[in-house]
NULO-537678 format. One record per residue (C-alpha): x, y, z; residue in three letters. Coordinates in steps of 0.1 Angstrom, whole numbers, padded with zeros to 4 digits, always signed. Layout:
residues N
XYZALA...
This chain:
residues 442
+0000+0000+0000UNK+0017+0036-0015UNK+0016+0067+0016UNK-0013+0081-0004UNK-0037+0053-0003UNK-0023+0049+0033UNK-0035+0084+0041UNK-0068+0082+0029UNK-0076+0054+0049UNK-0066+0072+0080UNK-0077+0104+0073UNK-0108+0118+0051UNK-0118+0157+0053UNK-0152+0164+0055UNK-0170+0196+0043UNK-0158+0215+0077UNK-0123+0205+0071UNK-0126+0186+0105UNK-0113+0149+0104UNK-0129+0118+0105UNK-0108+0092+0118UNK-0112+0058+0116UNK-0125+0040+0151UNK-0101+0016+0155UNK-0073+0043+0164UNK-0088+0060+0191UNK-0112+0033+0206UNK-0082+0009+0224UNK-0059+0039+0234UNK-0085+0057+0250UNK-0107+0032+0270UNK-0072+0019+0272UNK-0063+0051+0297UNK-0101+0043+0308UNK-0087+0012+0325UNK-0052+0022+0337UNK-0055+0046+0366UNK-0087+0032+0377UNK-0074-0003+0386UNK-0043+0014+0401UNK-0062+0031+0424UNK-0088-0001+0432UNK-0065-0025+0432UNK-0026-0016+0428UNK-0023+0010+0453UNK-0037-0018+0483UNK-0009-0035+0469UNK+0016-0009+0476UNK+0006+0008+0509UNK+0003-0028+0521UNK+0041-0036+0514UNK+0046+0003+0529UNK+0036-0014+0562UNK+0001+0005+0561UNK-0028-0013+0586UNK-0054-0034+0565UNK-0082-0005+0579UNK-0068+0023+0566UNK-0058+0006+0532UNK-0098-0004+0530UNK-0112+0027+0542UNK-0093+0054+0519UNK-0087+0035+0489UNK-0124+0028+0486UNK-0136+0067+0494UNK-0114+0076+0464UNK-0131+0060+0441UNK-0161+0081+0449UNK-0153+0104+0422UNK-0167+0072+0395UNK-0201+0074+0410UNK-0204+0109+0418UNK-0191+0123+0374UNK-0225+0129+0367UNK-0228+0160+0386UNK-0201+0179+0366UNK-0204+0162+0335UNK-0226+0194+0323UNK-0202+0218+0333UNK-0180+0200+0307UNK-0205+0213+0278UNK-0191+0250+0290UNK-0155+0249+0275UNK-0137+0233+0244UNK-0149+0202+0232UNK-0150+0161+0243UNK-0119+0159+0230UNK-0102+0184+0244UNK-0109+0171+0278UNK-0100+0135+0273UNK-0065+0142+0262UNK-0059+0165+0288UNK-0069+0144+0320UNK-0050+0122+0304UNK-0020+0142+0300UNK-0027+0160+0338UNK-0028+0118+0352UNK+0003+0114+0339UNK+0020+0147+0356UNK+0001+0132+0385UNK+0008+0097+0390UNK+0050+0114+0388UNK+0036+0131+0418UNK+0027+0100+0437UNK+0056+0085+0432UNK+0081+0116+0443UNK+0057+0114+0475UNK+0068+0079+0488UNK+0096+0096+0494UNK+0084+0116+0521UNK+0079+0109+0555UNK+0044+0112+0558UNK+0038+0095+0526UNK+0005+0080+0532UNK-0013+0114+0536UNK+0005+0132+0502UNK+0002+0101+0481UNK-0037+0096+0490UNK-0044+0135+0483UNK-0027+0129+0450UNK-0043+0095+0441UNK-0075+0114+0450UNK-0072+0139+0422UNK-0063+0115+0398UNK-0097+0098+0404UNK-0115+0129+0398UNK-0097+0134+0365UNK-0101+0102+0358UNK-0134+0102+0357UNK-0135+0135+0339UNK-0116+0115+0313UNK-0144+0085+0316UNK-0173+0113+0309UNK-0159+0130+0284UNK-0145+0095+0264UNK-0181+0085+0268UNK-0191+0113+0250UNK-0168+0114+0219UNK-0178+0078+0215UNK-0212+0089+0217UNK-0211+0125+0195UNK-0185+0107+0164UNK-0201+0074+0162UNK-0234+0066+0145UNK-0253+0034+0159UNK-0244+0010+0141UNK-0205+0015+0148UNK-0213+0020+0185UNK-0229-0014+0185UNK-0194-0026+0164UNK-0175-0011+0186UNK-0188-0011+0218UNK-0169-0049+0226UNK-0137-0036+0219UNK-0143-0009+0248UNK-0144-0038+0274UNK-0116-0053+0257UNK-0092-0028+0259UNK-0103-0018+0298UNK-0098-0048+0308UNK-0062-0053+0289UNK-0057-0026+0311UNK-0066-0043+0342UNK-0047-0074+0335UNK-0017-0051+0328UNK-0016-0030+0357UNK-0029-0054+0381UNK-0007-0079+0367UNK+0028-0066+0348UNK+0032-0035+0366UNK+0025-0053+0400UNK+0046-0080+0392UNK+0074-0054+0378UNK+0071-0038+0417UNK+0076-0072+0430UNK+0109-0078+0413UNK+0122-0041+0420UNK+0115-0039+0458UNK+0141-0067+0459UNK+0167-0048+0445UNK+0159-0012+0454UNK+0137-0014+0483UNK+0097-0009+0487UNK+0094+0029+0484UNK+0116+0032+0453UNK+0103+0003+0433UNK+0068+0019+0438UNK+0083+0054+0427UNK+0095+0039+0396UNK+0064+0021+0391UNK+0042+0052+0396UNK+0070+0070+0370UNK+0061+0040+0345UNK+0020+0047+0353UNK+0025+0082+0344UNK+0048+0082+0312UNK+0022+0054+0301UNK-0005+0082+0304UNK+0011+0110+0291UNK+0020+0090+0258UNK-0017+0078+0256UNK-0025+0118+0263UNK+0000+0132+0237UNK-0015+0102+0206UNK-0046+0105+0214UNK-0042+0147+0206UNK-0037+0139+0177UNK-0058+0111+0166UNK-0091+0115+0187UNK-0122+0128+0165UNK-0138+0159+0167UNK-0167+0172+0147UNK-0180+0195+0177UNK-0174+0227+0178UNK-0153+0241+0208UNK-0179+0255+0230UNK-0186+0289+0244UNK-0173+0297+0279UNK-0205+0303+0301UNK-0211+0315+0333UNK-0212+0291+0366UNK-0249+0303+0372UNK-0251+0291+0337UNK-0232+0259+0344UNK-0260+0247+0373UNK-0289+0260+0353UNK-0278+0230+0327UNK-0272+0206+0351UNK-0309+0215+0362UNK-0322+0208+0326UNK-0298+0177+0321UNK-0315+0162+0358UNK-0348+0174+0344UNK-0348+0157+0308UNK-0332+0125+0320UNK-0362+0121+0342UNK-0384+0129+0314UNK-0372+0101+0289UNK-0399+0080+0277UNK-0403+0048+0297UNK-0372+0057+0320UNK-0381+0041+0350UNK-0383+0009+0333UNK-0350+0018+0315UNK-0334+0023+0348UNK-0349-0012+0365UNK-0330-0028+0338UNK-0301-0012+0340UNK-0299-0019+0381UNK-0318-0052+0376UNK-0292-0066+0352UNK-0262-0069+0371UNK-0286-0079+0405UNK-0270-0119+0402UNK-0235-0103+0394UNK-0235-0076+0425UNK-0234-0107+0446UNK-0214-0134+0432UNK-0186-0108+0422UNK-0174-0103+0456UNK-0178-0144+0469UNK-0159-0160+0444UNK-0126-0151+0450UNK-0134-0162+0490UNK-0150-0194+0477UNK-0117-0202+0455UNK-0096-0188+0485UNK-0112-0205+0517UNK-0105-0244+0529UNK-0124-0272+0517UNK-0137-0279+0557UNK-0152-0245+0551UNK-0166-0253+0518UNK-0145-0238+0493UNK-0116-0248+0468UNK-0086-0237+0485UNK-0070-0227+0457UNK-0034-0203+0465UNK-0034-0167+0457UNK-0013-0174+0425UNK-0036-0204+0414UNK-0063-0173+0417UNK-0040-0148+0396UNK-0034-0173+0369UNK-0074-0181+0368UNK-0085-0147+0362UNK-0052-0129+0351UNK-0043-0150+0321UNK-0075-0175+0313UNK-0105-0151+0325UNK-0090-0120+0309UNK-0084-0135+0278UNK-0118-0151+0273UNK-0132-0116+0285UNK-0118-0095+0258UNK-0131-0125+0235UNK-0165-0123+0244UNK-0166-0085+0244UNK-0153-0085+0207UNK-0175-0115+0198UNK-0201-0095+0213UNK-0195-0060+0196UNK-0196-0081+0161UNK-0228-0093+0173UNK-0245-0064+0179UNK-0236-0045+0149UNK-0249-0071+0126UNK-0278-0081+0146UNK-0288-0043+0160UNK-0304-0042+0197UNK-0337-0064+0194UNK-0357-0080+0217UNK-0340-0114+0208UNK-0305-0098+0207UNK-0311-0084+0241UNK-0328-0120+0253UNK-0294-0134+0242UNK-0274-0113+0261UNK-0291-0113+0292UNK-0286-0149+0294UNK-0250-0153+0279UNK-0249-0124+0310UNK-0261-0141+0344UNK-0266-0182+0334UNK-0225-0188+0331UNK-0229-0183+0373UNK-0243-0215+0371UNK-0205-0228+0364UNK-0199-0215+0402UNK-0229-0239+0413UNK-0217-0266+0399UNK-0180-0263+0417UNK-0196-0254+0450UNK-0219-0284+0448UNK-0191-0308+0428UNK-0157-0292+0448UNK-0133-0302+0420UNK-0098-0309+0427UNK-0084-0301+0390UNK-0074-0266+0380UNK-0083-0272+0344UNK-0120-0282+0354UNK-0121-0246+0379UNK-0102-0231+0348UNK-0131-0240+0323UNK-0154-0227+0347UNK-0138-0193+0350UNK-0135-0189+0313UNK-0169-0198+0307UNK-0183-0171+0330UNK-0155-0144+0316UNK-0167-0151+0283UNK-0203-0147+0290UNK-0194-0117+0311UNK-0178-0098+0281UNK-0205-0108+0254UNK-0232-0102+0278UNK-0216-0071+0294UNK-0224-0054+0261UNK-0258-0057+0261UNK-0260-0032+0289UNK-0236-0009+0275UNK-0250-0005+0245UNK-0286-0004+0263UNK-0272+0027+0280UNK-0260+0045+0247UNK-0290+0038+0227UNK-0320+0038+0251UNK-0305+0064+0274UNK-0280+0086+0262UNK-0297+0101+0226UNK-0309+0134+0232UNK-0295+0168+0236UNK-0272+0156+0267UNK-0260+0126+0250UNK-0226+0122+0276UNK-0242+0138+0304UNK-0269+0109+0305UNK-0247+0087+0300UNK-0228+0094+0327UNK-0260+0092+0347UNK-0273+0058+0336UNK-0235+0047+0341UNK-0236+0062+0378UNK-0268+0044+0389UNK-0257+0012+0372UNK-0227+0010+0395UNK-0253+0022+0426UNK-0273-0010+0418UNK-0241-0035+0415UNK-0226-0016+0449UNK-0261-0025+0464UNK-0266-0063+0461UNK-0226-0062+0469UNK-0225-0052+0502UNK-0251-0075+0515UNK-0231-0108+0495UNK-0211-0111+0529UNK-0242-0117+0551UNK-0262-0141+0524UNK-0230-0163+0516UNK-0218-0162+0553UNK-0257-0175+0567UNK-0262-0198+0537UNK-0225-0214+0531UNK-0211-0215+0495UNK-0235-0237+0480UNK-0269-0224+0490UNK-0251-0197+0480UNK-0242-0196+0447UNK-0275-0217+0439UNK-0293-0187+0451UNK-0274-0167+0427UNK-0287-0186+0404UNK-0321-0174+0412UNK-0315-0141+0415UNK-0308-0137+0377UNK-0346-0139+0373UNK-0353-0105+0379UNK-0331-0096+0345UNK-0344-0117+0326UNK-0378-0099+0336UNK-0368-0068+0327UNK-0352-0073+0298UNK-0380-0092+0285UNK-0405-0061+0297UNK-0383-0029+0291UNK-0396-0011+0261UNK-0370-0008+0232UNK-0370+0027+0213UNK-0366+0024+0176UNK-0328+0033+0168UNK-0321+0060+0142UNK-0281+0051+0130UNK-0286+0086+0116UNK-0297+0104+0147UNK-0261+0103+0157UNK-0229+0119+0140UNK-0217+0094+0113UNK-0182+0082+0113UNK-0163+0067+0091UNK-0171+0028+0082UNK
């Protein structure tokens, strides 16, 4: 292929002179640095302050508070209409995580560490889900529906290539280093690698992120909470939106309560009722064979939808390649396998189901949701009271798995998919426009 016919696939000018640029070179970078500093700050950073000698409490009380910021984007996502464009924002939280996570790791350093790196790792979260808002809305604003079906697999794909790299390389990079240089400056140099990571994502994705809206006018702050008024108002007002929202907490109702058992069930003794499986037996299960069968399903998924479109039937399908896979879970509670392979097959069938089905909501969310004159702002909404209803059902697992053991358990889990299927058999399906949205190019 010559540079010219190279060129024209990347790039085509419209009318505007704006660019349209093919999905496929924004889409994995940018739910790429989706992914990264959020399972840093979930899940690397309990690592860390637990090697820093930092009690078990304070590691679970702060490292969960600053991840408030993911629930509570809705509330400034309208203020983010004010100035610039999508775009504009998501390269530059991703460029102003990178600075940050540097920051984090020249903390360490100091003596009272704990305090400095937790104020820092607190702004990154807000930025971060800045970045999550605004991403959400480019995908939103450039794609029509049919590509956002296409694509929408290869969004939980590259997320969770970011989880398995930052929960696994990077952690596993930290491990090796704090045996030659000691715990604090392993973790500098492994916040050093977070952040260069980010602000190479930040400085690509300048230049290859899509942006046929125009850069907004700055407005006043009056102005800024009069449109959050009208974005609360409208969402509210959506045809059929309180059976749009039952789905969207009614979905993920079985998953809110297995998600948090299963590693105790693989972790805890056989007397007790579970598989007794070591914490790198666990790592291998979900870090290598459930992550790859993840990012399967999700492209599988995307593939599906864009050739299919979201039906009744296509939703059916989902929903149950969604919430039946926790029947694999049943059947090791009530069988207790001894062979990894036969645990392994059950993880990857629930990972794959969790990725294919996993789209059905998403995609639920952009379609059924999100089209109107706030398109990212009501996203961000239906995406905050999603995560309300999996938090939900997830802090009562504890209570139901501890009173019933791990069989009753999980067979109950099994019953509690019901209500989704419910729901998504009942919740009225608007008639999707693929020309309602900006088009893209194919």
């Amino acid at each position: 292929m010559n540079l010219n016919k190279l060129y024209i696939l990347q790039y085509t000018v419209s009318n505007t002179n704006t660019k349209t640029i093919h999905p496929i070179y924004w889409i994995p970078t940018t739910w790429f640095a989706m992914g990264l500093p959020f399972v840093a700050l979930s899940g690397a950073s309990s690592i860390m302050y637990k090697n820093l000698g930092i009690s078990d409490t304070q590691i679970a009380f702060w490292t969960s508070i600053i991840m408030l910021p993911w629930t509570l984007k809705p509330l400034w996502g309208p203020f983010l209409e004010m100035y610039k464009t999508k775009k504009f924002f998501v390269f530059i939280t991703q460029i102003f995580t990178g600075v940050l996570f540097g920051l984090v790791g020249l903390t360490l350093q100091l003596d009272h560490f704990f305090s400095f790196s937790i104020a820092v790792l607190t702004i990154i979260a807000i930025s971060g889900a800045t970045h999550d808002t605004a991403a959400d809305g480019v995908y939103l604003n450039e794609l029509n529906a049919k590509l956002q079906a296409k694509y929408v697999g290869w969004q939980g794909a590259f997320y969770n290539i970011a989880k398995v790299f930052s929960g696994g390389a990077l952690v596993y990079l930290a491990g090796q280093l704090e045996e030659e240089l000691g715990i604090r400056n392993a973790w500098m140099i492994v916040m050093f690698v977070y952040g260069i990571i980010m602000l190479i994502l930040g400085v690509y994705n300048m230049r290859v992120l899509p942006s046929k809206q125009r850069a907004a006018n700055t407005s006043s702050l009056k102005g800024g909470f009069v449109t959050l008024r009208d974005v609360i108002i409208t969402f509210f007002q959506k045809k059929n939106i309180v059976y749009s929202l039952c789905f969207i907490v009614l979905y993920r109702f079985a998953e809110g309560q297995a998600i948090k058992i299963i590693p105790l069930f693989f972790k805890a003794s056989r007397a007790e009722g579970g598989l007794e499986l070591s914490t790198s037996q666990i790592g291998l299960l979900y870090g290598v064979f459930g992550s790859i069968a993840f990012v399967l399903g999700s492209i599988v998924a995307g593939h599906y939808v864009s050739n299919k479109g979201l039906t009744r039937k296509t939703l059916m399908i989902l929903c149950a390649a969604f919430n039946l896979p926790f029947a694999a879970y049943a059947f090791l509670a009530i069988g207790m396998p001894t062979s990894l392979l036969t645990i392994g097959a059950a993880v990857v069938t629930e990972y794959f189901g969790y990725g294919f089905g996993f789209v059905g909501l998403i995609l639920f969310m952009m379609q059924q949701i999100a089209p109107g004159p706030y398109k990212m702002a009501h996203y961000a909404f239906g995406s905050g009271l999603m995560n309300l209803g999996f938090m939900i059902p997830s802090m009562v697992s504890g209570l139901l798995s501890d009173y019933l053991g791990y069989k009753e358990f999980f067979i109950w889990v099994l019953i509690a998919t019901i209500p989704a299927f419910v729901v998504t058999w009942l919740v009225p399906l608007r008639k999707v426009d693929e020309d309602e949205t900006v088009e893209a190019t194919q």
